[in-house]
C-alpha positions in Angstrom: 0.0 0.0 0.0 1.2 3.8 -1.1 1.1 6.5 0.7 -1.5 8.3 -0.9 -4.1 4.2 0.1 -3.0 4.7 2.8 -4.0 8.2 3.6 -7.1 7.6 1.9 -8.4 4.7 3.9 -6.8 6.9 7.0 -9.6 9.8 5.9 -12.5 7.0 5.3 -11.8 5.4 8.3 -12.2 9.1 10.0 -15.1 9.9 8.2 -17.3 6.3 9.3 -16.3 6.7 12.8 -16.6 10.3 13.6 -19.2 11.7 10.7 -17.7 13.5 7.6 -16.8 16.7 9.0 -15.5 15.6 12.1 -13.6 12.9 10.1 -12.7 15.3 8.4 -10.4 17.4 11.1 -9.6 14.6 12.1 -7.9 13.1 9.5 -6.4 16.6 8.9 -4.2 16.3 11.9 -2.0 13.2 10.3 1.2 14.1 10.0 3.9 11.7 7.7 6.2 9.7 9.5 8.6 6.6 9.8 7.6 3.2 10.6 10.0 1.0 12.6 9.7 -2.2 12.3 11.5 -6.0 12.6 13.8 -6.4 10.0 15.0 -9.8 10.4 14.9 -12.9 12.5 17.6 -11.9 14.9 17.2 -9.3 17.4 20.2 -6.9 18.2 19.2 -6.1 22.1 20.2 -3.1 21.2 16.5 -1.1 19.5 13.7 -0.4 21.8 11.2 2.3 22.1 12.2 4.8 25.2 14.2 3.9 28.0 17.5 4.8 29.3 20.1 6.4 26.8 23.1 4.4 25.7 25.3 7.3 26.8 28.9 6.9 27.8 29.1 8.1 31.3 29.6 11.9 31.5 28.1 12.7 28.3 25.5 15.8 28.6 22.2 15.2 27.3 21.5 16.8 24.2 19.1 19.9 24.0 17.4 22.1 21.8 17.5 25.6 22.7 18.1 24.9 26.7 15.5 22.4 26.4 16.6 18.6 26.9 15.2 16.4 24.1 13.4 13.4 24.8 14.7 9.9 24.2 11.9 8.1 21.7 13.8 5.4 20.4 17.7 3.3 20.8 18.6 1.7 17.6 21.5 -0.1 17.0 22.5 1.5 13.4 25.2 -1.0 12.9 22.3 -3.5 12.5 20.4 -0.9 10.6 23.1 -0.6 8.1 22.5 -3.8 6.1 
């Protein structure tokens, strides 16, 4: 399935359950984004969503403007690489 399937059975979807307009704004608020998902049969330990950093001790959190970002996701790029 494409992108643009998929958005439009996203906006149908919307529209059964919440009526055509609210479906509508609803289906407005979708944003694009990446999908993460197994790649193989052998798991690295080392991808997980949230958690504890794999920092180094002593290394400062990273920040946006004073702000500290927030961890979403570890993955092991090595594995991510093939």
């Amino acid at each position: 399935m494409n992108v643009d399937e998929l958005i439009a059975k996203m906006e149908r979807h919307c529209a059964e359950v919440l009526g055509e307009h609210g479906g509508r704004n609803m289906a407005a608020l979708a944003r694009h984004s990446h999908r993460i998902a197994a790649a193989g049969d052998r798991p690295t330990g080392r991808c997980r969503l949230g958690g504890a950093a794999l920092l180094d001790p002593g290394t400062p959190w990273p920040e946006a403007d004073g702000i500290p970002l927030s961890l979403l996701a570890v993955l092991d790029v090595d594995a991510l690489a093939g």
